[in-house]
C-alpha positions in Angstrom: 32.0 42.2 81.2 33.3 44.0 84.3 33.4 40.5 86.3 35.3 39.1 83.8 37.8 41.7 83.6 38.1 41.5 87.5 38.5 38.1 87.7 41.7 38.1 85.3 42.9 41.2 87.0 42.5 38.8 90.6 43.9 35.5 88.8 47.1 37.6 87.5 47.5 39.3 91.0 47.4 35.7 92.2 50.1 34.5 90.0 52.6 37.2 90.4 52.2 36.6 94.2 53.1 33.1 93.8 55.9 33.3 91.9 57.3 36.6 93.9 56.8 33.9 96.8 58.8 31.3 94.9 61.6 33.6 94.1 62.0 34.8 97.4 61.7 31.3 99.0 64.7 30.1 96.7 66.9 32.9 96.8 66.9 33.3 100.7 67.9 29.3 100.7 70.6 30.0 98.9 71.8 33.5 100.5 75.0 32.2 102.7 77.4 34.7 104.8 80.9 34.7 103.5 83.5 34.8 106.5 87.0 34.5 106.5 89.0 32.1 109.0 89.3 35.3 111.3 85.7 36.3 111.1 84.1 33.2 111.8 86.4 32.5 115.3 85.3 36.0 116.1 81.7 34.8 115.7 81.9 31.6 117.8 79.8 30.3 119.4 76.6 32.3 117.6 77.8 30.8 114.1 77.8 27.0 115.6 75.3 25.2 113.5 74.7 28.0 111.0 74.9 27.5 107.2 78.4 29.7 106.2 81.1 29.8 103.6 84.4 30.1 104.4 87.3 31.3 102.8 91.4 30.7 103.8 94.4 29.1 102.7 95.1 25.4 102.6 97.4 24.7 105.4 100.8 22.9 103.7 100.8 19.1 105.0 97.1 19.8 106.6 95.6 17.6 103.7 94.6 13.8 104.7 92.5 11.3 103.2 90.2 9.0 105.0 89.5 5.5 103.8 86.1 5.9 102.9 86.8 9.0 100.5 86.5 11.6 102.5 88.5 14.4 103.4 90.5 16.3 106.0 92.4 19.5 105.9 92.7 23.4 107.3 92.9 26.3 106.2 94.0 29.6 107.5 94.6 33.3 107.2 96.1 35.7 109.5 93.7 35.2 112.3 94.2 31.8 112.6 93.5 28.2 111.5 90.2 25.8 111.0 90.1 22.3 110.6 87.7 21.0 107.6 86.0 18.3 107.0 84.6 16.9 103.3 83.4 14.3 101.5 82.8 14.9 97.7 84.6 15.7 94.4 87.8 17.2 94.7 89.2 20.2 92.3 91.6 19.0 90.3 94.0 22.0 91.6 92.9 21.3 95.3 96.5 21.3 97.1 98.6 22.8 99.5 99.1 26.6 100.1 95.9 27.0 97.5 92.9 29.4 98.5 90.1 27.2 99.4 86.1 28.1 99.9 84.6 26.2 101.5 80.9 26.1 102.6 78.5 23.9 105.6 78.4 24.4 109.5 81.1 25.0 112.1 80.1 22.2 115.0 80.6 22.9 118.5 83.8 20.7 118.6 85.1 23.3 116.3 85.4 21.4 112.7 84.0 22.9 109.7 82.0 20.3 108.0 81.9 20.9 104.4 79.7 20.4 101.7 81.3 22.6 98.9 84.4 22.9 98.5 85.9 25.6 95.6 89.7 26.0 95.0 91.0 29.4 93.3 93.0 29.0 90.8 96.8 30.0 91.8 98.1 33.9 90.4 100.7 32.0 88.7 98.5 31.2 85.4 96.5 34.1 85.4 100.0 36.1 85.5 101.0 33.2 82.5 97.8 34.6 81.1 98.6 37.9 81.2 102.1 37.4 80.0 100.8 35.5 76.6 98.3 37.9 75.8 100.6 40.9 75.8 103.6 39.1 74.3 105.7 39.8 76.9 109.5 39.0 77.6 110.4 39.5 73.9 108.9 36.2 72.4 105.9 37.0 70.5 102.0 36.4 71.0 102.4 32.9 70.6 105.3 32.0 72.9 103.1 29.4 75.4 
């Protein structure tokens, strides 16, 4: 009886080991530093080659599209600029002056190459947002 009980007792241990092993193996894949423009040009050249995400500002008349789909823009904040590299699906509101994350490795000849790219969606709806929720401006709830 007592062998049997310490055999589940081992078996469970076993199990909860494994999966506490799982669940750290997956969630440290998918841990990934968050830098802005000016952070990771403070970082170089220690963050060559490292997995990072990126956040800036699409540089107006930065964005160009290669032949074979892919993609070319920067993006900046006030320390400075980065060019970016992508090939994937674009967000629909993917455009100039919008706040773009992005996420891959900085290479040594200093373009980001991308794998994820995320665009915010610009203050002006969620103030929109705001404004038909609350009615605002004297036209009623349903004035949008």
């Amino acid at each position: 009886m007592l062998k049997g009980k310490l055999k589940f007792i081992i078996a469970i241990a076993v199990i909860a080991l494994a999966v506490s092993y799982l669940v750290y193996g997956g969630v440290k894949d998918t841990m990934v530093y968050y830098l802005t423009v000016k952070e990771l040009k403070s970082k170089v050249p220690s963050v060559y080659g490292e997995r990072v995400r990126v956040s800036g500002n699409v540089v107006p008349g930065s964005i160009k599209h290669g032949p074979d789909g892919s993609l070319m823009f920067s993006i900046a904040d006030d320390g400075g600029d980065i060019d970016v590299a992508y090939s994937g699906i674009v967000p629909d509101i993917f455009k100039d002056d919008v706040e773009a994350v992005v996420e891959g490795e900085y290479g040594s000849d200093n373009v980001f190459a991308a794998d994820v790219l995320l665009a915010k969606c610009p203050t002006k709806y969620e103030d929109a947002e705001a404004l038909y929720q609350t009615g605002s401006e004297g036209k009623g709830v349903n004035a949008y």
